[in-house]
C-alpha positions as CSV (number, residue, x, y, z in Angstrom):
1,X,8.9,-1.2,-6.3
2,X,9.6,2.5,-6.0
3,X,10.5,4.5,-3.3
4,X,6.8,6.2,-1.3
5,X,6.6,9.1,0.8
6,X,5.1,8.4,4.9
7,X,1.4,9.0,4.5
8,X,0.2,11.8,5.9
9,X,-2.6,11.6,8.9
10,X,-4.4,14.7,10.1
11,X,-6.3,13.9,13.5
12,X,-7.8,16.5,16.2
13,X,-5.6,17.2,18.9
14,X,-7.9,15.7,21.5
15,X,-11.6,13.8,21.9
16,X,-13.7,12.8,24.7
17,X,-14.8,9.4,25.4
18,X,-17.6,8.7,23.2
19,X,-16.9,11.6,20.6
20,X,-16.9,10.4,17.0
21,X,-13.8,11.7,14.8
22,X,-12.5,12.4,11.8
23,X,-9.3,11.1,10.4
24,X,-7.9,12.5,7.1
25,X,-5.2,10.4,5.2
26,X,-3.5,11.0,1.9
27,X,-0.7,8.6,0.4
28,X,2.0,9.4,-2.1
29,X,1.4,6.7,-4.2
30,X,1.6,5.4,-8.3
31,X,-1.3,2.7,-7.8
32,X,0.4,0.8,-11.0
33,X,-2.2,-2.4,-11.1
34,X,0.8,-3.8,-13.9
35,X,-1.0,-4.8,-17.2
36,X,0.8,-1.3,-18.7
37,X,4.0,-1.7,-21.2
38,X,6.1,1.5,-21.4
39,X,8.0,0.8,-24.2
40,X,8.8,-2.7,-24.7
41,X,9.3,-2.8,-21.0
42,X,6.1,-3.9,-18.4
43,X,5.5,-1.9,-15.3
44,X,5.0,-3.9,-12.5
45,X,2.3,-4.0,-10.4
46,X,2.6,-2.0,-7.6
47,X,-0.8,-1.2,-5.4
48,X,-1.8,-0.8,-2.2
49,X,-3.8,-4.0,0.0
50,X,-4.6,-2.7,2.9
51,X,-5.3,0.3,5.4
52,X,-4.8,0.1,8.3
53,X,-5.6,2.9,11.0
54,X,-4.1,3.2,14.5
55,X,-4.0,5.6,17.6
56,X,-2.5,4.9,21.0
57,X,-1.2,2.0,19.6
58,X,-4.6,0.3,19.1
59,X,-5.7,-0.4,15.7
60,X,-9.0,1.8,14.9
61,X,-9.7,1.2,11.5
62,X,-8.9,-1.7,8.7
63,X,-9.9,-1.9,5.0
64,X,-9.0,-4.0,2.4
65,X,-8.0,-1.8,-1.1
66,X,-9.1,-2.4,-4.1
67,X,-7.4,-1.9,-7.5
68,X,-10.2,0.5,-8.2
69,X,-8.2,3.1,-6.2
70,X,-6.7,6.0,-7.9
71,X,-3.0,7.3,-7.7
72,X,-1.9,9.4,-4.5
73,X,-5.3,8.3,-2.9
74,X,-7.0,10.3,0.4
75,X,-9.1,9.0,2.7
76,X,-11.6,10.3,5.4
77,X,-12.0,7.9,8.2
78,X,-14.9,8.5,11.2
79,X,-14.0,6.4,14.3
80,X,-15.7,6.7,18.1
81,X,-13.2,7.0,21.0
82,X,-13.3,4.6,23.8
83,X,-11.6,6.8,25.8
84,X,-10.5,10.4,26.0
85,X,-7.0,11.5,24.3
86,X,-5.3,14.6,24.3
87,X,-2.2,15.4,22.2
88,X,-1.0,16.8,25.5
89,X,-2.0,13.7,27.7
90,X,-0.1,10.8,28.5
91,X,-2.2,8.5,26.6
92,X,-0.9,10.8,23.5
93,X,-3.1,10.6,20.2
94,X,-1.6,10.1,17.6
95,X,-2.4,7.9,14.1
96,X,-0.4,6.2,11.9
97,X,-1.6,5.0,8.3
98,X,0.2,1.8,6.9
99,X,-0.3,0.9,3.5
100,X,0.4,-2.7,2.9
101,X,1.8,-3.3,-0.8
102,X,0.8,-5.7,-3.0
103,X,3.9,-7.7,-4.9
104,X,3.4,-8.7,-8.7
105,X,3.0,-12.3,-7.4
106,X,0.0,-11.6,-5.2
C-alpha cells in the first residue's frame, strides 16, 4: 500500500447546543479497487472502508465506503451538536477523519 497524506477536516470554530454543522473532508487518496495490470504487473487493491467522523473525542459520524468512490474523494458531512464547542473552550472542537483501508484480502 502507498504512502497517504492526513485528510483534511474543515469545521467552524464554534456551535451552540442544538446548531446543525457542516464538516468538509477531503482525502489524498488513489482509490485502486485492484482488477488493473500496469504492465505485466497487477496493482493492488487499495480503497478506503470506512469513514469515520469525530469531535471532542466522540464519534459523530460513520459510513461504510464503497468502491464506487472516486480518487482523492471530499466529503460534506451535516451533524447536530449536543452541546456547545468553541475552538477556544475547554471542550476544544476539533474533528479528525480516519479512513480505514481495505487490504487485497478483504
Amino acid at each position: 500500500m502507498s504512502g497517504h497524506s492526513t485528510p483534511r477536516v474543515r469545521i467552524p470554530r464554534s456551535a451552540r447546543s442544538g446548531e446543525g454543522i457542516e464538516i468538509r473532508t477531503s482525502i489524498e487518496h488513489p482509490m485502486e479497487t485492484g482488477p488493473r495490470m500496469e504492465g505485466a504487473r497487477a496493482v493492488p487493491r487499495d480503497t478506503l472502508a470506512r469513514l469515520l467522523v469525530g469531535m471532542n473525542g466522540e464519534t459523530v459520524f460513520a459510513a461504510g465506503v464503497c468502491n464506487g468512490t472516486s480518487a482523492n474523494p471530499y466529503y460534506v458531512i451535516f451533524v447536530r451538536m449536543e452541546r456547545t464547542a468553541s475552538s477556544n473552550s475547554p471542550g476544544r472542537m476539533s474533528a479528525d477523519v480516519l479512513p480505514a483501508r481495505m487490504s487485497a484480502s478483504a
